[in-house]
C-alpha positions as CSV (number, residue, x, y, z in Angstrom):
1,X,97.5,155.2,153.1
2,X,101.1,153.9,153.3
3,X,100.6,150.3,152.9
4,X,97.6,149.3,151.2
5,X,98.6,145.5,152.0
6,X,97.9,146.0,156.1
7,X,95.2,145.4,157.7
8,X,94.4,148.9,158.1
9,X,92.6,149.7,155.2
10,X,90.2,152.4,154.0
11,X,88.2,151.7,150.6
12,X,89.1,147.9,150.9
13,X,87.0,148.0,154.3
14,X,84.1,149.5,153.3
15,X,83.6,146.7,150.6
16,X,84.0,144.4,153.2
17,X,81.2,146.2,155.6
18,X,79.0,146.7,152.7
19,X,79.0,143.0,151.8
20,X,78.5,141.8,155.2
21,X,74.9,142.9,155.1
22,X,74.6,139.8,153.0
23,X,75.9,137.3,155.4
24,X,73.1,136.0,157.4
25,X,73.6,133.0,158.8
26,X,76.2,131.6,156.1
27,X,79.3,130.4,156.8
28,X,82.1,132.0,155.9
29,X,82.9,129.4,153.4
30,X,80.1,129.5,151.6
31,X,79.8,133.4,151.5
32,X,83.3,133.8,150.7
33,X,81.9,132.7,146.9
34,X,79.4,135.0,146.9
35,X,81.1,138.1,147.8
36,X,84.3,137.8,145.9
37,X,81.7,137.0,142.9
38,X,79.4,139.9,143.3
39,X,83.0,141.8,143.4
40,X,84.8,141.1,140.8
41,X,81.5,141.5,138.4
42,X,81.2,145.1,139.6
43,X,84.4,145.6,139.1
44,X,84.8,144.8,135.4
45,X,81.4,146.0,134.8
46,X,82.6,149.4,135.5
47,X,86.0,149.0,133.6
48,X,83.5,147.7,130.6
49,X,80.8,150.7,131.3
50,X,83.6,152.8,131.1
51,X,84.9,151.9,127.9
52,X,81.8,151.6,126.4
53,X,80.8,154.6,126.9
54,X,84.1,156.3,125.0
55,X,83.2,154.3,122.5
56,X,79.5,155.4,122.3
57,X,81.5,159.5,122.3
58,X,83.2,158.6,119.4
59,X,80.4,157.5,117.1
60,X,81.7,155.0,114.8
61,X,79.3,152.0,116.2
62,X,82.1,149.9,117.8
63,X,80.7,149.6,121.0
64,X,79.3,146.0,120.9
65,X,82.3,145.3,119.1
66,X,84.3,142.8,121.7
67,X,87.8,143.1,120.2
68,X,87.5,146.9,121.1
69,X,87.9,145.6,124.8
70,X,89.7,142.4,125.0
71,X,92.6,144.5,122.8
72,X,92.7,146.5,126.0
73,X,92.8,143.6,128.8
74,X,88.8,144.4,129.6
75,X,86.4,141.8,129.6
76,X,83.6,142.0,127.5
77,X,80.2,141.9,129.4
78,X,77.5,141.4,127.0
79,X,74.0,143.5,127.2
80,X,71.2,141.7,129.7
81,X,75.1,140.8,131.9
82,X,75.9,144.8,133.1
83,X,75.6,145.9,136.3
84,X,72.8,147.9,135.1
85,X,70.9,145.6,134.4
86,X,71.6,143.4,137.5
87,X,70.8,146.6,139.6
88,X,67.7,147.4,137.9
89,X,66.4,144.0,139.0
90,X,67.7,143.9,142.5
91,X,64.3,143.6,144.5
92,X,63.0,141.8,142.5
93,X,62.0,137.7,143.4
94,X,64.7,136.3,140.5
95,X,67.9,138.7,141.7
96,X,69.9,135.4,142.0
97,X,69.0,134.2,138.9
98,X,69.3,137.1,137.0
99,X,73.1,137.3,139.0
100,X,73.6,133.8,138.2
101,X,72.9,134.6,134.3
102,X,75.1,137.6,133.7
103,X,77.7,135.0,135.2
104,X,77.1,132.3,132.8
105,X,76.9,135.3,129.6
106,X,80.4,136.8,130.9
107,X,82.2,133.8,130.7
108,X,80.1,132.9,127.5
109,X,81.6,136.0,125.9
110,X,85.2,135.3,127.5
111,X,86.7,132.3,127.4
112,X,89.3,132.6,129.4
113,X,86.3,132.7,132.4
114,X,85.3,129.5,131.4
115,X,83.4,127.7,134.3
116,X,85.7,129.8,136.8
117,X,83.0,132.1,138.1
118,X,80.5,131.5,141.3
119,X,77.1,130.6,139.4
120,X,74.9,129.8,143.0
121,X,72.9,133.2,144.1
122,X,69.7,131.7,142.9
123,X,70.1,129.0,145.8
124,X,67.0,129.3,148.4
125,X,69.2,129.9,151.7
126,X,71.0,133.1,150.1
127,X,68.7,135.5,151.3
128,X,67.2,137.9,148.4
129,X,66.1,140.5,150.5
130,X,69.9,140.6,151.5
131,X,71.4,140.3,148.2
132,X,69.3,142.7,146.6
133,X,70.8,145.3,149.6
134,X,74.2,144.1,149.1
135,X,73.7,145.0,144.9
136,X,72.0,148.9,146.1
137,X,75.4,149.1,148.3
138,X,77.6,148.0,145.4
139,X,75.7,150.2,143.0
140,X,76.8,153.2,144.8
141,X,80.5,152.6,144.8
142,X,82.5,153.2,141.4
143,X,85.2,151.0,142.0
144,X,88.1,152.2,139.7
145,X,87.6,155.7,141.2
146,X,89.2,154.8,143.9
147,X,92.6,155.0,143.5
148,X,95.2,155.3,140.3
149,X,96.3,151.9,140.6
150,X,94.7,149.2,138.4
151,X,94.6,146.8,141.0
152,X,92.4,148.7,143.4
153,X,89.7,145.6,143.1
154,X,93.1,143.5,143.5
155,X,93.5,145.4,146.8
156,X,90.2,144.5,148.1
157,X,89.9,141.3,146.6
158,X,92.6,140.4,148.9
159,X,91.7,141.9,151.8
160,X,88.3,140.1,152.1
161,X,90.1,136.8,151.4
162,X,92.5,137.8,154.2
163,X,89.2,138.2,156.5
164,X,87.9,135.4,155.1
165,X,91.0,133.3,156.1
166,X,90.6,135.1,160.1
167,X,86.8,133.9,160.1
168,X,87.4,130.6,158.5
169,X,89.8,129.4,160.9
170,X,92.5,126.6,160.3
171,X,91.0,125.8,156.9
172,X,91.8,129.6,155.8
173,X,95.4,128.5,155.6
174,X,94.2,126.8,152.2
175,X,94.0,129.5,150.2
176,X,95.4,132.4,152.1
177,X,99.2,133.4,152.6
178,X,99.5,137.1,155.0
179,X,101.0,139.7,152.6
180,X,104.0,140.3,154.4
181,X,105.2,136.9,154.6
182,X,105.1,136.9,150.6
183,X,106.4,140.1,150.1
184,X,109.6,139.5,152.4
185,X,109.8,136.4,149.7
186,X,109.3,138.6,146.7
187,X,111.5,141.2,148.1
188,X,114.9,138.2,148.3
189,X,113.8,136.6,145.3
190,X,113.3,139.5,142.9
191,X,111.4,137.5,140.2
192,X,112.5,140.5,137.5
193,X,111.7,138.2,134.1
194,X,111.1,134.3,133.5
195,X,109.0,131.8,134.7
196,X,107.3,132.2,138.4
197,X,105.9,128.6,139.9
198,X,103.8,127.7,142.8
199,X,102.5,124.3,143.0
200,X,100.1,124.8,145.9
201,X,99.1,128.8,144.5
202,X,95.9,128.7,147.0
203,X,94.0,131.9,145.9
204,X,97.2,133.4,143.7
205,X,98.8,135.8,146.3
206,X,102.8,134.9,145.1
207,X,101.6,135.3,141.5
208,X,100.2,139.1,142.9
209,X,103.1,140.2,144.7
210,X,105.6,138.8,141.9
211,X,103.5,140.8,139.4
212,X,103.5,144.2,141.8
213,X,107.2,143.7,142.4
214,X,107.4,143.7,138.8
215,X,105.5,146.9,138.2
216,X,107.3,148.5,140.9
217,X,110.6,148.4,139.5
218,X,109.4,150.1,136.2
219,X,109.4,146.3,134.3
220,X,107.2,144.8,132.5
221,X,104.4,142.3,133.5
222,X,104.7,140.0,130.7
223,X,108.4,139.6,131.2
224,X,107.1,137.1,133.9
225,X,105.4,133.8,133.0
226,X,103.0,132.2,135.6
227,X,102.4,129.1,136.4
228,X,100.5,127.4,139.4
229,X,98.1,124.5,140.5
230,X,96.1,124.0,143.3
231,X,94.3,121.0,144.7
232,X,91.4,122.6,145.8
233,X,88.3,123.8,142.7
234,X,87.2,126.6,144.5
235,X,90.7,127.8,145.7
236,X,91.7,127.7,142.2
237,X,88.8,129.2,140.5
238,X,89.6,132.5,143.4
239,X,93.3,132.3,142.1
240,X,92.1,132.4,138.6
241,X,89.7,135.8,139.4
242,X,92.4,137.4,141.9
243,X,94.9,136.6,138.5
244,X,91.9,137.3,135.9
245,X,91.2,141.4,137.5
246,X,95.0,142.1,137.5
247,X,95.5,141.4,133.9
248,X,97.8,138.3,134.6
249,X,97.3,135.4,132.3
250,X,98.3,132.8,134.4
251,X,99.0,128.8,133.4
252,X,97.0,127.1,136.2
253,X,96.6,123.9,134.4
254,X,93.0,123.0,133.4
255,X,91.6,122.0,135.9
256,X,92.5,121.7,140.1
257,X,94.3,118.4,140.9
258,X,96.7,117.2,143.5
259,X,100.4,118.3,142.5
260,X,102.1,114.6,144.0
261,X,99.9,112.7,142.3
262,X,98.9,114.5,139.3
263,X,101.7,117.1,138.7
264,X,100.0,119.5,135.5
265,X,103.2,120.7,134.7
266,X,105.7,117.5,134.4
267,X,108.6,119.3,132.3
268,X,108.2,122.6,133.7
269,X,111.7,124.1,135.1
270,X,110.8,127.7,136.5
271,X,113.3,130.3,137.8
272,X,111.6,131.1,140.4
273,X,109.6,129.3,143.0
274,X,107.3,130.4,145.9
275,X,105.1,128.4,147.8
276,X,103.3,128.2,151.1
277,X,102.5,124.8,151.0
278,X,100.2,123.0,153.9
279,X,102.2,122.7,157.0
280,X,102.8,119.0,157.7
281,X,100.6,117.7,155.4
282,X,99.5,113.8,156.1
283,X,98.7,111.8,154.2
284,X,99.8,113.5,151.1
285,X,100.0,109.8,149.0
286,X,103.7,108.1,149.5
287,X,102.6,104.9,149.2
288,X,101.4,105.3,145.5
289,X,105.0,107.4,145.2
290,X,107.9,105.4,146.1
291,X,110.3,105.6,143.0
292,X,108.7,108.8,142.2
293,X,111.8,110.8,140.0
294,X,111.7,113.8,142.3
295,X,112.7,112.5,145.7
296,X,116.7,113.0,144.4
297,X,117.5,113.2,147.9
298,X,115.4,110.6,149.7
299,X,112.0,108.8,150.3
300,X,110.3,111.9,152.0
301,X,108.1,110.4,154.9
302,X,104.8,109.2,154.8
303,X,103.5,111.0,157.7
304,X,104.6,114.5,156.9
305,X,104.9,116.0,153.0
306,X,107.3,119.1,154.3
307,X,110.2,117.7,152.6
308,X,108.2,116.1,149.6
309,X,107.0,119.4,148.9
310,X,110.6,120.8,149.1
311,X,112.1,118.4,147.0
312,X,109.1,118.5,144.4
313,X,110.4,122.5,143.9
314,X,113.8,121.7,144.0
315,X,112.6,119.2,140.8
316,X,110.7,121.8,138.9
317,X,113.8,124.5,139.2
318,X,115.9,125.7,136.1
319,X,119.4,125.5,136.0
320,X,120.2,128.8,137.3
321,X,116.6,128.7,139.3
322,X,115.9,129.7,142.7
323,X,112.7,128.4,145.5
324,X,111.6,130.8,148.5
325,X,109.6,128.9,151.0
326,X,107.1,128.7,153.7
327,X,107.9,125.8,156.2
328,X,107.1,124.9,160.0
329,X,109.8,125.3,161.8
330,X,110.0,121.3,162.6
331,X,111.7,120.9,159.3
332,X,114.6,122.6,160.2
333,X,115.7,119.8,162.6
334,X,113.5,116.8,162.3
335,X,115.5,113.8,161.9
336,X,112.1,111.4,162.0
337,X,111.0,109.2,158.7
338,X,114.4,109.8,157.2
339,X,114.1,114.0,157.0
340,X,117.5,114.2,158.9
341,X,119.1,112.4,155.9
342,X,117.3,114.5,153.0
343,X,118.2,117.8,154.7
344,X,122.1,116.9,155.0
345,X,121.8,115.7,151.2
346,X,120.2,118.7,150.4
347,X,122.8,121.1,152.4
348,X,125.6,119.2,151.0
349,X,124.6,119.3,147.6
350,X,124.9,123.1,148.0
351,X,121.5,124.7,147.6
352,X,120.4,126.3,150.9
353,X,121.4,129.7,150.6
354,X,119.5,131.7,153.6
355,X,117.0,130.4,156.5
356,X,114.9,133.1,158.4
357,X,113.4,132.4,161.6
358,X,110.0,134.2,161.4
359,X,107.9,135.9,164.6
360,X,104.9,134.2,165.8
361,X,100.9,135.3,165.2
362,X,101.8,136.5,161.4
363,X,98.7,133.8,160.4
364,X,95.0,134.3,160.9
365,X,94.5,130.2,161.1
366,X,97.6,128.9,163.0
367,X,100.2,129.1,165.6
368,X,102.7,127.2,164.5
369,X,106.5,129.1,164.0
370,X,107.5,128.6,160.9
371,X,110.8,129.8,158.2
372,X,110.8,131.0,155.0
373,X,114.0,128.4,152.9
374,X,115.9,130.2,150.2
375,X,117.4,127.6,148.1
376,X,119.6,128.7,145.3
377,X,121.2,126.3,142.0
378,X,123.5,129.1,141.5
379,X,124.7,130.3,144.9
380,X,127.7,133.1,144.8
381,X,128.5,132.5,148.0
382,X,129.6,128.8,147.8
383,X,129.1,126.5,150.6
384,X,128.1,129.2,153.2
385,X,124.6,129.8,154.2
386,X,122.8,133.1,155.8
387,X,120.5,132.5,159.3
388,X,118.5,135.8,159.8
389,X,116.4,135.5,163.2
390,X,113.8,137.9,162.4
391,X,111.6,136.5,165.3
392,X,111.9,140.0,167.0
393,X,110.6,142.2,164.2
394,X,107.0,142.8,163.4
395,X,104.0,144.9,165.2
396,X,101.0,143.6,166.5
397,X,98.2,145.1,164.4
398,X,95.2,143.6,166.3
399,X,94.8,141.6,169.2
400,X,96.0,137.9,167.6
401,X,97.7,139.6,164.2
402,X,101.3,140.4,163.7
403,X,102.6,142.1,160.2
404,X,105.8,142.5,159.7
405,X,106.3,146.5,158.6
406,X,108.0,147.3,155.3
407,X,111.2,148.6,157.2
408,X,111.1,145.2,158.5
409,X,110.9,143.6,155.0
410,X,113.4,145.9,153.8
411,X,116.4,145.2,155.9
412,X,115.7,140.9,155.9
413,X,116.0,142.1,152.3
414,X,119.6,144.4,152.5
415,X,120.7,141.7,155.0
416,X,120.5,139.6,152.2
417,X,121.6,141.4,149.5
418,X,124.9,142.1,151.7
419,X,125.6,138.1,152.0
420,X,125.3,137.9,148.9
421,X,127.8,140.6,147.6
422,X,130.3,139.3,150.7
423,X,129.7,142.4,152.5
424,X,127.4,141.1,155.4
425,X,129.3,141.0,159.3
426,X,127.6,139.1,161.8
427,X,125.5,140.3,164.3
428,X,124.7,138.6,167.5
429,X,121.2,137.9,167.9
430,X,120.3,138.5,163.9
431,X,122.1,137.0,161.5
432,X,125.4,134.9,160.7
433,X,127.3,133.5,157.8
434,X,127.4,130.0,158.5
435,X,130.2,127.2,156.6
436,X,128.9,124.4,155.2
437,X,131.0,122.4,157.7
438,X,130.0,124.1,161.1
439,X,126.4,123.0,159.8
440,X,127.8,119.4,159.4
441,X,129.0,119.7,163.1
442,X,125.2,120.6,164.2
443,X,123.9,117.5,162.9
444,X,122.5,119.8,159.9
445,X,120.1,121.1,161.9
446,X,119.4,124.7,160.2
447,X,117.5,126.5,163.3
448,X,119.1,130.0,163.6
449,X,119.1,130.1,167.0
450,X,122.1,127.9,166.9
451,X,124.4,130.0,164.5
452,X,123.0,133.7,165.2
453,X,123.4,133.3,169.2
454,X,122.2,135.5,171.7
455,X,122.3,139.7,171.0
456,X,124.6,141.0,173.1
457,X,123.1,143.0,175.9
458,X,124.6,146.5,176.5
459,X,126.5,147.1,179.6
460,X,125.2,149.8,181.5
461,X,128.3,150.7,184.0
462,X,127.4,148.9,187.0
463,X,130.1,146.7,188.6
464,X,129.1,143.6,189.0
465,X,129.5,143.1,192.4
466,X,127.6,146.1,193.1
467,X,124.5,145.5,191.2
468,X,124.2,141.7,192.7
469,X,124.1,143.7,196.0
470,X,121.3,146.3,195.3
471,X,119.2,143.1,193.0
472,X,119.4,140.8,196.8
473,X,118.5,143.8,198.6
474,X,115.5,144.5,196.2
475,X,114.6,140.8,196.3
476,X,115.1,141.1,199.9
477,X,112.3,143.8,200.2
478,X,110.0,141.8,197.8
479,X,110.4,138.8,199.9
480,X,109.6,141.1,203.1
481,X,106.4,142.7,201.6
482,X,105.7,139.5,200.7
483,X,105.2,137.9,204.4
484,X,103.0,141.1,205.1
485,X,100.7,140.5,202.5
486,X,100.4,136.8,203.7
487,X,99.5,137.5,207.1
488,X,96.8,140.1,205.7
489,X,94.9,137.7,203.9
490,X,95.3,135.4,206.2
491,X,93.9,137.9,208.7
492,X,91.2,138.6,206.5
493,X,90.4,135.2,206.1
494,X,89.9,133.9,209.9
495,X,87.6,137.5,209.8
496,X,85.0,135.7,207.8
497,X,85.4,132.1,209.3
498,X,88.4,130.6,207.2
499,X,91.9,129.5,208.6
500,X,94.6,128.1,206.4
C-alpha cells in the first residue's frame, strides 16, 4: 500500500465495514461517537493485553502494576475494563453498560482521559443486538498486527473520520481537513522542533501530520510541542483520542471554547501555525471585539472571520515563526468590510511569503476553491512572494473526491524550496516570483492567476494560415451535417403528427 493516507485503503476499510453493522438508523453524527469509541478501546486494549502478558512471562508480579505501562506511553486498562471482559458480555442485555463502564474505569485509571471518552452505549436507540455484533467483529481483529507502524489505529482512526466527514455533509468540515491538503502544508512548513499551533485543531489532523513529518525525517516527537483549541466538545474530545493513540501529549486547553472570544492560550507565540479554519465564518463575535489587541492590521469584518482568523495566527506567531493556511479563495481579493485594506497592510508589512491556488473537489463537505497562505516573520526572500497555481494537479479518486498524489505534494514542495534558495525560474501557467510592488499595482489582490499567466501552449508546426483553413472547413462540414440532422428529425416528427 503506497499511501496509507488515500482513500484506497485496506485494513483501515475493513474497520470501517465491520463497524457499519452497527449503524442502523443513526446518524452519522451520532454514530461517529460510538465507533471511534469502540476503536480506540480495542486498540489500547490490545497494546495493554500485550504488555500484560510479558509481564505475566516474566514472573515478578508487576502486572497490575500501572507504572509498568504508563512508563511505556500505554494506558492502563484496569481488570472488569479489557476487551475480554467486554467481549465476554457482548449478548448480553447490559453490553452498553458494561461498554459505558470500562470507559468510565479507563479514564479513572488515566487521567489524562479525563471525561474525554464517549460514555453513551447504554442509550435505548443504540441497538444491542448490533453492538454486541459490532464487539464479535472487533474481537476478531488484533489491531497492532497490522502493520509495523504504531499508528495503524491512527491510520484508521482517520479514515473513518474522513468517511464520517463524506456522510456528514457540510457540517463534516468541522472537524475534518483531507490529508493531502495538510500534508502539502506540513511538507512547506517543515515543523522540525518547537511549538506547533492550531487554534481551530477540529479532530487533530495538523497535529498528526506534524508528528509523522517528524518521525519521518528520523527526529524526535517530543522536539515538537502541541498546542490547539477547538470550539466544538465533541470535536475536541476526537482530537484529544486521535492525539491520545499516537502518543502525542497535546495542550488543548481544558476544556473546548471559542478561540475570539475565549483565546486558552493568551501569551502563546508558536513557530509554527496550521489551521483550516471555517470558511467565511459569520457571525464569529466582532461586536464584543473591537479594540481587540490582535487586529494589528485592521477591524476584520463582521460578516466574514477569514481575515480575523488570519490575523489572530499572525498574533500568536514567534519572532522567527511561520502560519500555513486554509482559506476560500474570496480572501485573496475581497476588498468588502475593510479586507482590501488588511491584506495590503499585511503584504506591506512583509509577511506573505507563497499563495497556492488549489484544484477543486479536494473536500467531502464543500465546493468552495480555496488557497493554502504561507506567511513568514522571517522571509529570505525580502519583499517577493511565490504564486504556485496548483489547480491542475490532483487525481480524481472517486466520483466527487480529488487527492492530490504525493508527486504532486512533492514538487509544490521543491517549488518552494527553490524560491526560497533564489533558484526558482518562472513558469507560465505554475508559478512566479512576484515584487512586492507589482502586487501594489494589482490592487493587492494575491489570486495567482494574475501573476502565473496562462502555460504556454506548444506549437505544433502548422502555419497559421493553414490551420484557420482546414478548422472553417471542418466547422463547415459540422455546420452541413448539422442541417441533415435537422431535417431528419423534423421528418420524423411530421411522421407521428408534429410540425415545428
Amino acid at each position: 500500500m503506497a499511501d496509507k493516507n488515500t482513500v484506497n485503503v485496506g485494513f483501515e476499510k475493513q474497520i470501517w465495514d465491520a463497524a457499519c453493522v452497527l449503524r442502523g438508523n443513526m446518524d452519522a453524527s451520532e454514530y461517529k461517537g460510538v465507533v471511534l469509541g469502540l476503536i480506540f478501546l480495542k486498540y489500547i486494549s490490545d497494546r495493554f493485553e500485550d504488555k500484560h502478558k510479558a509481564l505475566v512471562a516474566e514472573g515478578d508480579g508487576f502486572e497490575e502494576d500501572i507504572d509498568e505501562y504508563t512508563s511505556e506511553g500505554i494506558f492502563f486498562v484496569p481488570s472488569g475494563a479489557r476487551w475480554s471482559d467486554i467481549a465476554s458480555k457482548s449478548h448480553t442485555p447490559e453490553i452498553g453498560v458494561v461498554i459505558d463502564n470500562a470507559m468510565r474505569a479507563i479514564e479513572k485509571e488515566n487521567k489524562r482521559l479525563k471525561d474525554i471518552l464517549p460514555k453513551n452505549f447504554a442509550r435505548p436507540e443504540l441497538d444491542k443486538g448490533r453492538l454486541g455484533n459490532v464487539v464479535d467483529l472487533f474481537s476478531n481483529i488484533k489491531m497492532i498486527e497490522h502493520g509495523s507502524e504504531k499508528d495503524i489505529l491512527g491510520r484508521t482512526y482517520e479514515y473513518c473520520l474522513s468517511m464520517f466527514a463524506e456522510q456528514e455533509g457540510k457540517r463534516g468540515g468541522e472537524f475534518f481537513t483531507p490529508s493531502c491538503i495538510v500534508r502539502t502544508l506540513v511538507e512547506i512548513l517543515q515543523p522540525y522542533k518547537g511549538r506547533v499551533y492550531d487554534p481551530c485543531c477540529g479532530s487533530g489532523g495538523m497535529f498528526v501530520q506534524s508528528a509523522q513529518f517528524v518521525e519521518n525525517h528520523s527526529g524526535n516527537i517530543s522536539n515538537i510541542s502541541i498546542y490547539g483549541q477547538d470550539s466544538n466538545p465533541t470535536t475536541w474530545k476526537m482530537a484529544q483520542m486521535n492525539l491520545a493513540i499516537r502518543g502525542i501529549e497535546p495542550n488543548l486547553g481544558g476544556y473546548s471554547a471559542d478561540t475570539f472570544l475565549n483565546d486558552l492560550h493568551p501569551t502563546l507565540r508558536a513557530d509554527y501555525i496550521m489551521a483550516n479554519p471555517p470558511f467565511n465564518l459569520s457571525p464569529w463575535g466582532a461586536e464584543q471585539l473591537k479594540e481587540d489587541v490582535r487586529w494589528k492590521y485592521g477591524m476584520p469584518s463582521a460578516g466574514n472571520a477569514n481575515f480575523a482568523w488570519l490575523q489572530h495566527m499572525i498574533y500568536h506567531l514567534a519572532p522567527a515563526g511561520k502560519i500555513g493556511m486554509v482559506l476560500a479563495n474570496g480572501a485573496l481579493s475581497s476588498q468588502s468590510g475593510g479586507e482590501g485594506e488588511i491584506r495590503k497592510n499585511i503584504i506591506n508589512d512583509d509577511l506573505v511569503e507563497c499563495i497556492v491556488a488549489m484544484p477543486t473537489q479536494l473536500f467531502y463537505t464543500t465546493q468552495i476553491p480555496v488557497s493554502l497562505w504561507f506567511l513568514n516573520k522571517q522571509k529570505k526572500q525580502k519583499g517577493k512572494t511565490l504564486f504556485i497555481d496548483a489547480r491542475k494537479m490532483g487525481s480524481m479518486v472517486t466520483r466527487k473526491l480529488r487527492e492530490l498524489t504525493e508527486e504532486d505534494i512533492k514538487q509544490i514542495g521543491d517549488t518552494y524550496v527553490s524560491f526560497v534558495d533564489g533558484t526558482l525560474e518562472n513558469e507560465k501557467g505554475y508559478c512566479a516570483v512576484v515584487d512586492t510592488e507589482e502586487i501594489a499595482k494589482q490592487d493587492y489582490i494575491l489570486t495567482p492567476g494574475r501573476y502565473v499567466g496562462i502555460e504556454a501552449q506548444e506549437d505544433d508546426g502548422e502555419p497559421f494560415e493553414e490551420k484557420m483553413a482546414r478548422l472553417t472547413s471542418e466547422l463547415a462540414e459540422m455546420f452541413e451535417k448539422s442541417h441533415e440532422l435537422e431535417a431528419e428529425i423534423r421528418k420524423n416528427l411530421e411522421a407521428i403528427g408534429y410540425e415545428m
